[in-house]
C-alpha positions in Angstrom: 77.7 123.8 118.2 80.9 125.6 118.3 83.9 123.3 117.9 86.3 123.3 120.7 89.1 124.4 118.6 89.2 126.4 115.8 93.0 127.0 113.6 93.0 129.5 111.0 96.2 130.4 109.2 98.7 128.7 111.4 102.1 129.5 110.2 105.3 128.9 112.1 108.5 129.1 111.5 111.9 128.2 112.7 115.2 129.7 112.5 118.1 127.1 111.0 121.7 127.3 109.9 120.4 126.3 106.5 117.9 129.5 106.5 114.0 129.7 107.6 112.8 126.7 108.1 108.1 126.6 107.2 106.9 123.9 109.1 103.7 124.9 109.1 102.2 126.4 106.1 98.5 127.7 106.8 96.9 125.2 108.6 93.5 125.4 109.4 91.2 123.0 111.0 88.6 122.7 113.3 88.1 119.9 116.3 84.6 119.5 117.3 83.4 118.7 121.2 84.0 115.2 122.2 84.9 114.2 119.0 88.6 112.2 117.8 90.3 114.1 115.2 92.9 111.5 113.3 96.2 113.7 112.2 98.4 111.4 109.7 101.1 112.3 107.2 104.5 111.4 106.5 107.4 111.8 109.0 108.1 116.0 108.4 104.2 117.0 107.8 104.0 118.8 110.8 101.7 116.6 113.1 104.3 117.3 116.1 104.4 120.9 115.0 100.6 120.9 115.3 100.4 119.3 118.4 102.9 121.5 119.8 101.7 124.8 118.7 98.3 123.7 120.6 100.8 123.4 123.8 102.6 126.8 122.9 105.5 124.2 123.7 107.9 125.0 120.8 111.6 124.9 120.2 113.3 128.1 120.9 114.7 128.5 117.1 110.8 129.2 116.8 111.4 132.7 114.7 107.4 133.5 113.5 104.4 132.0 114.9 101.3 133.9 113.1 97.4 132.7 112.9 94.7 132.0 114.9 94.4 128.9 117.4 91.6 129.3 119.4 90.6 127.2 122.2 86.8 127.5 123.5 86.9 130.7 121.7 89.8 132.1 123.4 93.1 132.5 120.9 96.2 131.3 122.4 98.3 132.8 120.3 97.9 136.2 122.4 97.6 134.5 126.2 100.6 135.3 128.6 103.1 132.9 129.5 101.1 132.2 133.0 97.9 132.5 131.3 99.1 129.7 128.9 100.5 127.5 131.5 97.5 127.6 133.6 95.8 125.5 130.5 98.8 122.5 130.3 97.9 119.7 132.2 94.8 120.9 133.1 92.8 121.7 130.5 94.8 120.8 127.4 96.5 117.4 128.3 99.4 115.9 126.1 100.2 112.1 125.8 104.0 112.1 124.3 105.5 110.3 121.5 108.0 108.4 123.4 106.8 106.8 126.8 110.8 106.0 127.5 111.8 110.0 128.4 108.2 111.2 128.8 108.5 110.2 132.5 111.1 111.9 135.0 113.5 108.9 136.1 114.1 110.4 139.9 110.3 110.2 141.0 107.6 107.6 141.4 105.0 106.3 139.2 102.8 107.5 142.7 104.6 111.2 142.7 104.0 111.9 138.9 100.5 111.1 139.4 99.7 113.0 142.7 101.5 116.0 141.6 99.3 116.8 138.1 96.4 116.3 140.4 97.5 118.5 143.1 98.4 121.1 140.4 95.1 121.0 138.8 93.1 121.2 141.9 93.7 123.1 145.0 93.3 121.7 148.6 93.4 117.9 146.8 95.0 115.7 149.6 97.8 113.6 148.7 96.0 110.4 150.2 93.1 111.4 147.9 94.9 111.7 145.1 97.1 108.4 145.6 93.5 106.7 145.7 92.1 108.3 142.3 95.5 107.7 140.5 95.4 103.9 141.8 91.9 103.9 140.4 93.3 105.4 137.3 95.8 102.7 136.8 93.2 100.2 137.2 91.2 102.1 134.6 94.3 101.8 131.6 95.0 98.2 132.8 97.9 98.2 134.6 98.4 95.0 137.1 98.4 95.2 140.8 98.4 99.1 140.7 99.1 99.8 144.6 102.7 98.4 144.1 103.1 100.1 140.4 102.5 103.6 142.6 105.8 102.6 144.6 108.2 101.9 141.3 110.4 104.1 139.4 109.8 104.2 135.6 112.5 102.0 134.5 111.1 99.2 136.6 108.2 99.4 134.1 107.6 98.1 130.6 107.2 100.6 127.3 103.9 99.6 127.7 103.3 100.5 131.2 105.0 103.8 130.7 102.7 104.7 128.0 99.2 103.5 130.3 100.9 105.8 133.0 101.3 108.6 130.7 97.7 107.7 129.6 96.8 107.6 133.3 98.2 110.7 134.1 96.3 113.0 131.0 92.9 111.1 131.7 93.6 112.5 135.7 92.9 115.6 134.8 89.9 115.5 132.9 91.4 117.3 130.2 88.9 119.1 127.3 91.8 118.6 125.0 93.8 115.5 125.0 97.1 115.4 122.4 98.0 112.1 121.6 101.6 112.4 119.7 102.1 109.0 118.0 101.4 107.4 121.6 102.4 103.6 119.9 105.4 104.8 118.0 107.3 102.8 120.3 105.6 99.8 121.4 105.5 96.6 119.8 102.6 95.5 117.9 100.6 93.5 120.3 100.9 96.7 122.9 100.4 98.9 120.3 97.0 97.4 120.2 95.7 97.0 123.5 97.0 100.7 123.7 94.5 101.6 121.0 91.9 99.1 122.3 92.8 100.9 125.4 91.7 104.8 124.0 88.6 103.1 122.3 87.4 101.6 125.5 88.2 104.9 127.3 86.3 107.5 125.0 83.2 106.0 126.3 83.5 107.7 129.8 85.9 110.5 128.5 83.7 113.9 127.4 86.4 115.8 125.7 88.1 115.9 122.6 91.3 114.1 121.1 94.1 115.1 118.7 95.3 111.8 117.1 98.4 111.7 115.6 99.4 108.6 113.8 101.2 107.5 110.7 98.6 104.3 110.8 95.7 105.0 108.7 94.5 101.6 110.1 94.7 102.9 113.9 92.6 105.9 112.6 90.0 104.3 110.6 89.8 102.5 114.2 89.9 105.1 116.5 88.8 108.1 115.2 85.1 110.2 114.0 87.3 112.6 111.7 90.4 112.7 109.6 93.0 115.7 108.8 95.9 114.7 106.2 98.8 116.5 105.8 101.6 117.3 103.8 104.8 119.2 103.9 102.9 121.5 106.6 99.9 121.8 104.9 96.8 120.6 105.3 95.3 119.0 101.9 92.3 117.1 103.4 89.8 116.8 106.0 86.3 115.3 106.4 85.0 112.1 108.5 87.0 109.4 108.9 85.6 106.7 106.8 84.4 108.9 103.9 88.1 110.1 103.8 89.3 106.6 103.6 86.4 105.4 101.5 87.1 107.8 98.7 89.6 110.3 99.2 89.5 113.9 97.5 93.3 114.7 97.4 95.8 112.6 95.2 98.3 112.2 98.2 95.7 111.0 100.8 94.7 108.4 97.9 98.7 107.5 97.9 98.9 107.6 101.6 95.6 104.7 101.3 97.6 102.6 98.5 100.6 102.2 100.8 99.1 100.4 103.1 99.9 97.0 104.3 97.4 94.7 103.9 98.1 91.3 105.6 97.0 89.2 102.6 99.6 91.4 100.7 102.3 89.0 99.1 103.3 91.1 96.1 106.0 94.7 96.1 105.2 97.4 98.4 103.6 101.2 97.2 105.2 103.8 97.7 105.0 107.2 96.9 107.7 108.4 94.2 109.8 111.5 94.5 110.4 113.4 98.2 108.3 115.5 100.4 109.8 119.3 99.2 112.3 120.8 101.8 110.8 123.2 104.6 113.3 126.1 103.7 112.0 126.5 100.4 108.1 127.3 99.4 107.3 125.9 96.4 105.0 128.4 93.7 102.4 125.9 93.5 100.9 122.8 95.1 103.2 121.4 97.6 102.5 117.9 96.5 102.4 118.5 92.5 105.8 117.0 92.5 105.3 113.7 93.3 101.3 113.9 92.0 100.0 111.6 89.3 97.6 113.7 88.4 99.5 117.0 88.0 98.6 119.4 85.5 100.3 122.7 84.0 98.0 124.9 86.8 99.2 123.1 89.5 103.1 124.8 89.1 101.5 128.3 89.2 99.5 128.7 92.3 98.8 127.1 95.2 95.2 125.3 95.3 92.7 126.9 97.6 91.3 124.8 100.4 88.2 124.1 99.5 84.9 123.1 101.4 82.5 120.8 100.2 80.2 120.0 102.9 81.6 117.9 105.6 84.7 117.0 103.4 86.9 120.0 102.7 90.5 119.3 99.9 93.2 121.3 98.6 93.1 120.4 95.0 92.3 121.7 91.6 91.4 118.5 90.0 89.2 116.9 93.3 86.6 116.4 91.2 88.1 113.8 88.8 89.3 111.7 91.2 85.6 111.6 92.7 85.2 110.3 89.2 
């Protein structure tokens, strides 16, 4: 079966006062049908970027978007503006990063939720759609739902914004859900129930699911596959819990080691040197810097992306760390 998306060569730019700014490097990667793709990476990989390049929904210092992104084998790159919006919020659905200014403050948790229905599909009465989205609520947890429909966002928790935001992608019955970082700013118990939440709801939901998270713990939970990447690069894909159960790339093997364990009494990991600036490209692998297991080869060139099998890694020396 085809995947649902296919990326091949995604490169996209941005204009800065500093110069031209890569933020993503040739990214390709593929999310299957009804299957949870995990995205992690430090903060500056390019997992927004990603996200929003899916969306078409990109800063306007944007100076180059080139590749192919292509979405039930249609490329989005070369839709129209009305073409493309026709897919947000109805097809393609987004959960964003911060659940505080996600949501607009002058209308109703009620009139955010009957308006992406109504937009979606024509002739859908406003009583029916009060009814589904009440259901809805119910669905992601939220406590005496008929009253929540009446209350502005601020008279709602983080969490509560975040369900509603859940609410309002799962409304549509989107084939692509984005979930930016959607517990980035809850606490930890929320954060949680919000991923209990997702795991409970893929059963009923057919489509697929970007992930992004800087949790590899919330991945290895959540998700069938995992893309990692670095400085706007991918560097390795492959199912989730062979990824995590012997990574191919040194940095997805430094990413693993920094995790906090809760037996851990002793000094945090962490990854020595910094992630190399977007403005600059550097001659070889973008990670070599900061990589253990760097070798003379790995300044010349960068390191193709290679498949092997289900597992696919950007590194010349793979194959001794397998070892």
């Amino acid at each position: 079966m085809n995947p649902l998306v296919t990326i091949r060569g995604l490169c996209v730019d941005a204009a800065t006062s500093a110069g031209t700014a890569h933020l993503l490097r040739g990214v390709d990667l593929d999310i299957g049908r009804g299957r949870i793709v995990g995205v992690v990476g430090e903060s500056g990989s390019g997992k927004t970027t990603l996200a929003s390049a899916l969306l078409r929904l990109l800063p306007a210092n944007i100076s180059r978007i080139s590749g192919e992104i292509r979405f039930d084998g249609e490329d989005l790159l070369t839709l129209d503006s009305a073409a493309m919006s026709a897919l947000r919020g109805t097809r393609i659905a987004m959960i964003f990063q911060d659940p505080m200014t996600a949501l607009n403050p002058l209308f109703t948790i009620g009139t955010h939720l009957v308006d992406v229905q109504q937009r979606g599909t024509a002739g859908l009465s406003r009583r029916d759609a009060l009814t589904r989205a009440e259901a809805m609520l119910t669905t992601v947890g939220i406590p005496d739902p008929k009253r929540r429909l009446s209350a502005y966002p601020h008279q709602l928790s983080g969490g509560m914004r975040q369900r509603v935001m859940i609410a309002m992608a799962l409304l549509v019955e989107p084939d692509l859900l984005l979930a930016d970082e959607p517990t980035t700013a809850l606490d930890a118990t929320v954060e949680a129930q919000i991923v209990q939440l997702l795991s409970d709801l893929r059963k009923d939901f057919a489509g697929s699911i970007l992930f992004i998270s800087h949790h590899l713990g919330l991945v290895a939970e959540l998700c069938d596959d995992l893309c990692v990447m670095y400085a706007g690069t991918v560097v390795e894909t492959g199912p989730v819990a062979e990824v995590l159960a012997q990574p191919k790339h040194p940095y997805t093997a430094a990413l693993l080691a920094c995790e906090i364990d809760d037996g851990d009494t002793g000094r945090l990991t962490s990854i020595a040197g910094e992630v190399p600036s977007a403005l600059s490209t550097p001659p070889g692998c973008v990670f070599a810097s900061r990589c253990s297991h760097r070798v003379p080869l790995c300044d010349h060139a960068p390191p193709p992306f290679e498949q092997l099998g289900t597992r696919g890694t950007a590194c010349l020396r793979h194959r001794d760390l397998a070892s």
